[in-house]
C-alpha positions in Angstrom: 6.3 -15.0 -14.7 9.3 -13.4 -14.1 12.0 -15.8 -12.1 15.1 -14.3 -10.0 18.1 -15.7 -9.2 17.5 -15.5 -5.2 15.0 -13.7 -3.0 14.7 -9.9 -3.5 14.8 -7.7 -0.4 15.3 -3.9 -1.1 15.9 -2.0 2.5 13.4 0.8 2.4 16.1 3.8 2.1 18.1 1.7 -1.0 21.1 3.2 1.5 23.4 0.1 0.4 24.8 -1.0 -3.2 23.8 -4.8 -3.0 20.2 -3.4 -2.3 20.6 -0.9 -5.3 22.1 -3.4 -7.3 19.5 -5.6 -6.3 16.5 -3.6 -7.3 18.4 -2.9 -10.9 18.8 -6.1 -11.8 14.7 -6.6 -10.7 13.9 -4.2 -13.3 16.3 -5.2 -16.5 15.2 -8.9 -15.6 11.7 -7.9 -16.5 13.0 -5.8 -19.5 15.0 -8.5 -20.9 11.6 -10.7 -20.3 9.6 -8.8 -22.8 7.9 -6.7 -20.0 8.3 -2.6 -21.6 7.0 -1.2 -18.0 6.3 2.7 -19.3 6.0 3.6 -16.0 6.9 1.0 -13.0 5.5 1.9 -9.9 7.0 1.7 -6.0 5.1 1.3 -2.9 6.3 3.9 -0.4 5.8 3.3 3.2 7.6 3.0 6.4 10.5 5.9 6.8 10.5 6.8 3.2 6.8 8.5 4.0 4.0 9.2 6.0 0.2 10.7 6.4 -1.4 12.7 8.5 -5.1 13.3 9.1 -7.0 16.5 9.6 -10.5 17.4 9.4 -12.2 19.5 6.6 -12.7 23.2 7.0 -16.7 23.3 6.2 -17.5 23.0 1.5 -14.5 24.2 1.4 -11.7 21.8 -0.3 -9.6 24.0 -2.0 -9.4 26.1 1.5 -9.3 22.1 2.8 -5.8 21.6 0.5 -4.2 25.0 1.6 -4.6 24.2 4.7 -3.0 20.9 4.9 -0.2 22.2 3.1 0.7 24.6 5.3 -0.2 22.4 8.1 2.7 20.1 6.6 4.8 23.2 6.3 4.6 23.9 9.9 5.7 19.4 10.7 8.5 19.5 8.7 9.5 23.0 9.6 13.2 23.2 8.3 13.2 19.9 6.7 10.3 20.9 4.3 12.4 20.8 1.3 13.2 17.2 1.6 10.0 16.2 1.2 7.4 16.1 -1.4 3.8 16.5 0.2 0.5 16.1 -1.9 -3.4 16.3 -0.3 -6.5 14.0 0.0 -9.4 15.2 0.5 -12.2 12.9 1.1 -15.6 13.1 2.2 -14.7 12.8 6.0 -11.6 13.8 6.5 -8.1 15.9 4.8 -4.9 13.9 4.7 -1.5 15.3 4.0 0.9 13.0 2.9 5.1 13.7 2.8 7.4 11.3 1.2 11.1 11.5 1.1 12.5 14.0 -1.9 16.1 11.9 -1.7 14.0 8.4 -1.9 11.8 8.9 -4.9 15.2 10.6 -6.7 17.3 7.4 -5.7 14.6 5.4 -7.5 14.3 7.0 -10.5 18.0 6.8 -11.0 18.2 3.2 -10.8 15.2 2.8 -13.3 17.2 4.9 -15.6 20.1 2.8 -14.6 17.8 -0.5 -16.0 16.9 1.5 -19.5 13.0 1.8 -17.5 10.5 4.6 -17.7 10.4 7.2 -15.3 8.7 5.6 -11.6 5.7 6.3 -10.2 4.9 6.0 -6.4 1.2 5.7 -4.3 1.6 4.8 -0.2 1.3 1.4 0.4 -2.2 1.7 2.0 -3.4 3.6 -0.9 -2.6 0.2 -3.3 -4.4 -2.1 -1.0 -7.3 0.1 -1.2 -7.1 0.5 -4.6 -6.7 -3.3 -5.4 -9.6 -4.0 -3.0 -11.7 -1.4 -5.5 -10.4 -2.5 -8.8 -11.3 -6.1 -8.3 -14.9 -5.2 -6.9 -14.5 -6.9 -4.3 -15.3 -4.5 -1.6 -18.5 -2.9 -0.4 -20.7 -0.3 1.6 -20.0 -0.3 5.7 -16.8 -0.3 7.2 -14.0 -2.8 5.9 -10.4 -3.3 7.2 -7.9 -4.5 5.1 -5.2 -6.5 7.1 -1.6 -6.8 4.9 1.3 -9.3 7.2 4.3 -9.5 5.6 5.7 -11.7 7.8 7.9 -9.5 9.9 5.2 -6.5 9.9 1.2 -5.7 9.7 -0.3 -2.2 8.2 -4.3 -2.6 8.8 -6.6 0.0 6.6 -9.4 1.2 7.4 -12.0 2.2 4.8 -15.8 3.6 5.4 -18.1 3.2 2.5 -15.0 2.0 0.4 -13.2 5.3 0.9 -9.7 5.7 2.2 -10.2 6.5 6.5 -7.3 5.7 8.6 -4.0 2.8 9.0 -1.9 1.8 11.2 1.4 -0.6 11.4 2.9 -2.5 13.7 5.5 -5.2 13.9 4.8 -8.6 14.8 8.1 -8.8 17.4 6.0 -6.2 19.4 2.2 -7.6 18.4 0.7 -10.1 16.8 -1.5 -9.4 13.8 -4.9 -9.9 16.0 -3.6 -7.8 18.9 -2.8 -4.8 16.7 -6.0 -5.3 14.4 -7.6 -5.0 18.0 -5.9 -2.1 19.2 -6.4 -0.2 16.0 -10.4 -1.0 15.9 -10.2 0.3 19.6 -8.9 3.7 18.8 -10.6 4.2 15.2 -14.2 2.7 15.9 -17.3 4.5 17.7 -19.5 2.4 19.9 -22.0 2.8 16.8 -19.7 1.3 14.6 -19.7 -2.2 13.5 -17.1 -3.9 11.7 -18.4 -5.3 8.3 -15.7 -7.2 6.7 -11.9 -8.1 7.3 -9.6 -8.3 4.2 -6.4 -10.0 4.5 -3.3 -9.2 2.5 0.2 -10.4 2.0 2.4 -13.7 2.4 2.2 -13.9 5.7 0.5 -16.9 7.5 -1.3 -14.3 9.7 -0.5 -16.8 12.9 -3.5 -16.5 15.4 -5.8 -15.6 12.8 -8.4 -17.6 15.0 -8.6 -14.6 17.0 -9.4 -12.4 14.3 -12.7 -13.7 14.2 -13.8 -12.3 16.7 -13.7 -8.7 15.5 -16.0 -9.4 12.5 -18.1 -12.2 11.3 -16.4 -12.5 7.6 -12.8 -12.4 7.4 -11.5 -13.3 3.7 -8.4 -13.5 1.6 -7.7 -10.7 -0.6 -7.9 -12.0 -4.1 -6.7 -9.0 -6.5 -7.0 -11.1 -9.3 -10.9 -12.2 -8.6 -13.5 -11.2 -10.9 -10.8 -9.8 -13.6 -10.1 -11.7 -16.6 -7.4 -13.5 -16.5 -5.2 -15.2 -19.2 -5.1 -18.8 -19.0 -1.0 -18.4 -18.5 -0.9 -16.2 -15.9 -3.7 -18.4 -14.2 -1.2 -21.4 -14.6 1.1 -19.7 -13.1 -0.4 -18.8 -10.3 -1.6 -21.8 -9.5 2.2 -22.9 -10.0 3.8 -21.1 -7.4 2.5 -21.4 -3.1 2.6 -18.3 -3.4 -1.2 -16.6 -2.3 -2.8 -14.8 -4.6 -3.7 -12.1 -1.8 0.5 -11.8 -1.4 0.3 -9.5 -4.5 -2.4 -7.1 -3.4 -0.2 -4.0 -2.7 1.5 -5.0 -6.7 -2.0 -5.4 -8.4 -3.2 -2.2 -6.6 0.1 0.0 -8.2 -0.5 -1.8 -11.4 -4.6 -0.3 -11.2 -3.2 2.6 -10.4 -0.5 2.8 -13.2 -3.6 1.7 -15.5 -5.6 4.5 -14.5 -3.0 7.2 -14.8 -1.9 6.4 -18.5 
């Protein structure tokens, strides 16, 4: 387990040097712990990206993929070129998503800047699914996951464990039960029954009570469950008051790192 000096807190757009700084010394205090990250990966969400989602033109997904692309051509109009845009094509649904050309730069110039390999990225949402799959944990029907933060919420939606829809919110405007609600509201059919509710993140979800009421099982978000596990990271967890489901968006870039090498 790697200890910093004080809390880290890296604003989303790195725009400052004490948040640059910040995220530097992050990295070479994992280098100098042993930890040779070939690729360290970066959850992008908030301003520094976004997703959009379109329907599928008819078995048709390389027609599907043009489409969205020039669909995201046509959203960012002038600003296309700062902006890198990739495609997901599920079974349901097309997704365009556009992430910020000048933030995944700024990042990997800082890991060069710690001696650390090139970055990788994946959307926040994309990581809590993923670390919901990797650990087996999920199933058929529809599941939310629910990640608080403290400050803000991002709920996922998943049908049949496959990437459907999110939406975040923060919890000066809503609390974490009345935006779950809300997003159910607009996302579910009359037909559709809520299965499971995952919950993510440090937060102590306050008025979690009322998120009971949406589905009959709602249950921490254990990345670690099911894997095998050292018996010194296990210590460690149990160490720290931290949550395990606090590191669901990190386990689900480190499955996705594992996957890509």
């Amino acid at each position: 387990m790697v200890r910093l000096s004080g809390p880290l807190e890296i604003p989303e757009a790195l725009a400052d040097d004490e948040g640059r700084s910040k995220l530097v010394e992050a990295l070479q205090v994992l280098r100098r712990g042993g930890i040779e990250a070939e690729r360290p990966y970066f959850a992008l969400s908030g301003t520094a990206s976004f997703i959009k989602r379109r329907f599928l033109l008819p078995r048709d997904r390389e027609a599907t993929r043009e489409q969205l692309l020039w669909e995201a051509g046509q959203l960012l109009e002038q600003d296309e070129e700062e902006y890198v845009v990739d495609t997901l094509v599920t079974r349901r649904h097309g997704f365009f998503i556009a992430a910020r050309r000048q933030i995944l730069d700024l990042h990997g110039a800082l890991c060069r800047q710690a001696q650390m390999g090139h970055p990788g990225f994946d959307m926040a949402s994309f990581a809590l699914c993923n670390a919901l799959e990797s650990c087996g944990a999920g199933g058929g029907g529809i599941e939310i996951v629910l990640q608080d933060d403290g400050e803000s919420a991002r709920a996922v939606l998943l049908r049949d464990g496959v990437y459907e829809a999110e939406s975040s919110w923060t919890l000066d405007e809503m609390t974490a039960a009345g935006g779950l609600e809300r997003f159910c509201e607009a996302e579910l059919g009359e037909q559709d029954s809520l299965r499971r509710l995952w919950v993510a993140g440090p937060g102590e979800t306050e008025g979690r009570g009322g998120l009971a009421g949406l589905t009959d099982e709602v249950t921490d978000l254990d990345p670690f469950i099911g894997l095998p596990v050292a018996e010194s990271a296990r210590q460690a967890l149990e160490s720290v008051e931290t949550p395990p489901r606090a590191y669901a968006i990190a386990a689900g870039l480190a499955f996705r790192g594992l996957t890509d090498n």
